[in-house]
C-alpha positions in Angstrom: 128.7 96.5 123.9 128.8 98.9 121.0 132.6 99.9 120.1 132.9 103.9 119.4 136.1 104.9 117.4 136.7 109.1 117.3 138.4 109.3 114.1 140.1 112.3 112.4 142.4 113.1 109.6 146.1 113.4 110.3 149.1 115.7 108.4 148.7 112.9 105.9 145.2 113.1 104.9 145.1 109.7 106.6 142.3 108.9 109.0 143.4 108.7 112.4 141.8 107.0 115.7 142.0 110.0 118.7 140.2 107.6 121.2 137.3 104.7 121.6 134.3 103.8 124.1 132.8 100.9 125.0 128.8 101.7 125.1 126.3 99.5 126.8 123.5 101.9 126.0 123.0 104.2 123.0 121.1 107.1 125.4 121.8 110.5 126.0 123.7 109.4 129.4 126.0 107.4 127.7 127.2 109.4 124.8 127.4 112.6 127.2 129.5 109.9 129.9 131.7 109.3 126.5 132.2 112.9 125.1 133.0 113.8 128.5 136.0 111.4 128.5 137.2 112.2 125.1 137.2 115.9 126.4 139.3 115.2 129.4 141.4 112.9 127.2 142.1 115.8 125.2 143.2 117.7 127.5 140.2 120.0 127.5 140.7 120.9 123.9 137.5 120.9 121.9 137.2 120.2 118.1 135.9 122.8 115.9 133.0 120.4 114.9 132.0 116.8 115.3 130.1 114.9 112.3 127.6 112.0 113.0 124.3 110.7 111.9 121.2 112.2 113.0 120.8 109.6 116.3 118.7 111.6 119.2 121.3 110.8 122.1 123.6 112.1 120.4 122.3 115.4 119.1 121.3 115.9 122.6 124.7 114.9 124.2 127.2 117.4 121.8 125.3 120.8 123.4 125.5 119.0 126.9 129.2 118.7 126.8 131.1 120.7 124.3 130.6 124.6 124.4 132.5 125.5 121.3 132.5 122.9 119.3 129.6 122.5 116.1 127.6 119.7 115.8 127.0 118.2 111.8 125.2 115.9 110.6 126.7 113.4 107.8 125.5 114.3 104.2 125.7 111.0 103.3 123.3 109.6 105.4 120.7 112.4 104.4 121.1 112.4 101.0 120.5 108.6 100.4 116.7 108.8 102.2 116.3 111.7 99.4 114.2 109.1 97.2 112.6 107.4 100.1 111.1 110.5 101.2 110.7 112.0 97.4 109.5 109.0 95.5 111.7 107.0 93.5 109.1 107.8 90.2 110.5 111.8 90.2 114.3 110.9 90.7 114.7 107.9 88.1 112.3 110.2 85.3 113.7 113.3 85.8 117.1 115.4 86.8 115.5 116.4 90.4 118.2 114.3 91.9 121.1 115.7 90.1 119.9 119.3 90.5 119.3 119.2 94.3 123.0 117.2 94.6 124.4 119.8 92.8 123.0 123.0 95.8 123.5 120.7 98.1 126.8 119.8 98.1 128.3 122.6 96.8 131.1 124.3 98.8 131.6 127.7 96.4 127.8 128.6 97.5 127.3 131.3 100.2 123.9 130.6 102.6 122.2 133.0 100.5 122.7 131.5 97.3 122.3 128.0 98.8 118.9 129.3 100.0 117.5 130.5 96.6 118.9 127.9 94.1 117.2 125.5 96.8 113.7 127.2 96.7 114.4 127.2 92.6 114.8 123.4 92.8 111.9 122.9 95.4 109.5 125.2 93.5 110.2 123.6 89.9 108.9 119.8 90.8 106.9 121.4 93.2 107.6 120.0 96.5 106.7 123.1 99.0 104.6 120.4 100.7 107.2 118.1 101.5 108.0 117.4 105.1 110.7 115.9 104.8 112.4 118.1 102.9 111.2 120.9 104.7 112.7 120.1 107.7 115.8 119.5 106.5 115.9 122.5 105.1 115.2 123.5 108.6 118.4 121.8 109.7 120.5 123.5 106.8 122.6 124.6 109.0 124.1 121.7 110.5 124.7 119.8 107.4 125.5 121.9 104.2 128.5 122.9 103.2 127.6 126.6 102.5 127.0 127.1 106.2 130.9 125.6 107.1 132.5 127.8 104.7 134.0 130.3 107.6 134.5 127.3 109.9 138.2 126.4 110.3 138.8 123.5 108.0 134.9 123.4 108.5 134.7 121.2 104.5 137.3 118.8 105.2 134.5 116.5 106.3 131.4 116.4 105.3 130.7 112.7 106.1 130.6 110.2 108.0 132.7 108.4 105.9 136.1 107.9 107.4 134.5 106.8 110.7 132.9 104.2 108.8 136.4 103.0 106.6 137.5 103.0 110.3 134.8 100.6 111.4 135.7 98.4 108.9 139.6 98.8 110.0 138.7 97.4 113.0 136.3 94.7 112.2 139.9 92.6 111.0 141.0 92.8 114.3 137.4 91.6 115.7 136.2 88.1 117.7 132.2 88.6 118.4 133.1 85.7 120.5 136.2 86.8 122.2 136.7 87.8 126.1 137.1 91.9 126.9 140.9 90.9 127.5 141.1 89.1 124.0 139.2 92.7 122.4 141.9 94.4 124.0 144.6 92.6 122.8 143.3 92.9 118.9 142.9 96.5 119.5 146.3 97.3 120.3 147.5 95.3 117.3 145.2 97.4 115.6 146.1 100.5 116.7 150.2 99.0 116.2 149.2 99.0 112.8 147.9 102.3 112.3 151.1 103.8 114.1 153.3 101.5 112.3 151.4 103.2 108.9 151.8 106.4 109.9 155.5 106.8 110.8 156.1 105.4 107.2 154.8 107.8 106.0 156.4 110.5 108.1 159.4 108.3 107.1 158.6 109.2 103.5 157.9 112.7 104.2 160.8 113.6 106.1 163.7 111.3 103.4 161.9 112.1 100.1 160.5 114.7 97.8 157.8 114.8 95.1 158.8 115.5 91.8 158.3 120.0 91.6 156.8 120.6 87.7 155.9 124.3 87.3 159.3 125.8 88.3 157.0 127.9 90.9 159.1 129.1 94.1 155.8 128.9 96.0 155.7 125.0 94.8 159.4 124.5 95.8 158.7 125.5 99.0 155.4 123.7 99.3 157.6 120.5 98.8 160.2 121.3 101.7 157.0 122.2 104.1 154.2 119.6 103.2 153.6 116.3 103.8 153.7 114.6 100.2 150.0 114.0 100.3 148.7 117.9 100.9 152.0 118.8 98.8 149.9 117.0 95.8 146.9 118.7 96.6 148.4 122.2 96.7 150.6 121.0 93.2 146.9 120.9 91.7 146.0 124.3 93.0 149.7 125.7 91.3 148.4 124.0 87.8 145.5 125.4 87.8 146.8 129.1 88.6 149.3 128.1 85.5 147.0 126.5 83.3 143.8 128.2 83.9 144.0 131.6 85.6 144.1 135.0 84.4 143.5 138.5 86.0 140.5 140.2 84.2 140.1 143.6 86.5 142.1 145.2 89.5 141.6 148.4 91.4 144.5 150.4 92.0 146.8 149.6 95.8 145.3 151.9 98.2 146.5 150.0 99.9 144.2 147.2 99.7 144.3 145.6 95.6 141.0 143.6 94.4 141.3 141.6 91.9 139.1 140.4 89.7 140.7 136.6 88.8 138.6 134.4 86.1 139.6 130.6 85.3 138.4 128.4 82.9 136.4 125.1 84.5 136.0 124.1 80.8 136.0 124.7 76.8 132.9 126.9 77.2 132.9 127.9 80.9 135.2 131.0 82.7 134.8 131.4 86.9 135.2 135.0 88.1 136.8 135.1 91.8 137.0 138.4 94.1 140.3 138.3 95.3 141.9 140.8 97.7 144.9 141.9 98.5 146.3 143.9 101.5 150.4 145.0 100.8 150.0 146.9 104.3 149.1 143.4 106.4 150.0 141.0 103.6 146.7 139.9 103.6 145.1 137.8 101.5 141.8 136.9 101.0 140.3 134.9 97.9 135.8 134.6 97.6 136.3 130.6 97.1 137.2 130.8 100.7 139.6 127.5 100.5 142.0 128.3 102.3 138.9 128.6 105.1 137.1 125.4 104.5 140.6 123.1 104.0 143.3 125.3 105.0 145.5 125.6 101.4 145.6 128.4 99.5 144.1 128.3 96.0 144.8 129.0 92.3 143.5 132.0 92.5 145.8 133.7 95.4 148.3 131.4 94.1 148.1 133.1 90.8 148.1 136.5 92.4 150.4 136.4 95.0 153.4 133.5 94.0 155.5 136.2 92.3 155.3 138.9 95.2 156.8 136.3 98.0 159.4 134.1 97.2 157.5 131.8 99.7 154.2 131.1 100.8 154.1 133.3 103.9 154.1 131.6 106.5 150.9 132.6 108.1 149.1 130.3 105.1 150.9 127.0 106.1 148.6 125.3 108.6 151.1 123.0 110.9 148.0 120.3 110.7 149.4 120.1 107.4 153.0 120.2 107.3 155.9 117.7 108.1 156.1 118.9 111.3 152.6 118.9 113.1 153.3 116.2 115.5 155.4 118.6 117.5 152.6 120.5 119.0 148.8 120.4 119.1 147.1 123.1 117.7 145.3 123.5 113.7 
């Protein structure tokens, strides 16, 4: 029988196993029969979106069970047939590869511009006439980044690759030659291990405290609220408003502020961001959309916005981030 791991990410960046099948059959009856369990495991709480490879029974078993939640397909898993289905003569002698990886997996493109720089890329070696890549265009929506953007935490995957680190997990616990009862047994040492991981480093989150380095009260506060491995995440974002960030253009409060913020990505290279502020709502809204895709705020609101709050309000800490988040479900 096939073993099925759901795996997610936890307040620690860690991966994390929500539930397993057993599958005799890789059909549409099957993986409907298993989402159906997960869901009622859940307690009738849908994810926002569920990544896999492109396998038939399962694109027909998401729709079939889940209502809300979107579908994805693994980028990973596309991307490496790109020379199989290109020819490997156009991606070893020119930069065709590079180019399309660099549309593709892009997260600061909107649909639009995803579309165009693709039909630049397409139109330059000339492959129009490409099936393959034709219909994955087709598909665009179900496996590029630039179509998650306003999906809750809809970039914090993009691949199948934690499921497949989680495989791997599990394959020291495994006997092909073992009874069901035997399977069980190294499971639940498996899954001792995983739970013994994780409350060290809720251990370490709740008894210790990263080193603070830009004397920033939204970073000091950061380090109270975060779990250390998120808290090092945002501490990048807080260098980079520091370091990098500067405000180019504003409109006056009325009472909605835009602001025009530009960083440097490198010695001959400045970003221009729309970022907008509402002092009515305290609103905040930045056109990197980060804070959307992976749920921390960036450089750029960080830049604007750490000396009008003394903290991060709290509507911008996620509780699937924070110290805290195993006290109640929810993002």
């Amino acid at each position: 029988m096939k073993f099925a791991p759901f795996t997610g990410i936890d307040n620690h960046k860690k991966s994390i196993t929500f539930g397993c099948v057993l599958l005799d059959h890789e059909d549409d009856d099957s993986f409907i029969w298993a989402f159906q369990q997960f869901l009622k495991a859940m307690g009738g709480k849908e994810p926002n979106y569920i990544i896999s490879d492109q396998d038939a029974g399962i694109i027909n078993a998401v729709p079939a069970v889940f209502k809300k939640a979107r579908h994805r397909f693994c980028m990973w898993h596309i991307m490496k047939k790109v020379t199989d289905k290109v020819g490997s003569t156009i991606c070893k002698e020119t930069d065709f590869l590079s180019r399309l990886n660099n549309v593709v997996w892009s997260e600061d493109l909107e649909p639009e511009e995803f579309e165009e720089n693709w039909a630049k890329v397409i139109s330059e070696f000339s492959l129009e006439d490409n099936k393959w890549l034709t219909d994955k265009f087709a598909e665009r929506d179900q496996w590029i980044p630039a179509y998650f953007r306003n999906v809750p935490m809809g970039n914090i995957l993009k691949t199948t690759q934690r499921s497949e680190s989680s495989n791997s997990f599990f394959k020291r616990f495994e006997n092909k030659y073992g009874t069901l009862v035997e399977f069980w047994m190294r499971f639940e040492s498996a899954m001792d291990q995983q739970r013994h991981n994780l409350k060290l480093l809720e251990a370490q989150s709740h008894n210790s405290m990263p080193e603070t380095l830009f004397g920033s009260n939204w970073e000091a506060h950061a380090v109270k609220v975060y779990t250390h491995e998120v808290f090092f995440y945002f501490q990048k974002e807080v260098k980079f408003s520091v370091n990098a960030c500067s405000v180019c253009g504003y409109t006056p409060p009325d009472p909605v502020t835009n602001f025009e913020v530009s960083i440097v990505e490198d010695a001959n290279k400045r970003k221009r961001y729309a970022v907008e502020y509402n002092r009515r709502t305290m609103d905040v809204r930045c056109a990197c959309k980060l804070f959307e895709r992976k749920g921390i705020l960036c450089n750029h609101i960080i830049w604007i916005c750490s000396g009008k709050f003394k903290e991060i309000p709290e509507k911008y800490i996620l509780r699937r981030w924070s110290k805290n988040a195993h006290l109640k479900p929810g993002l």
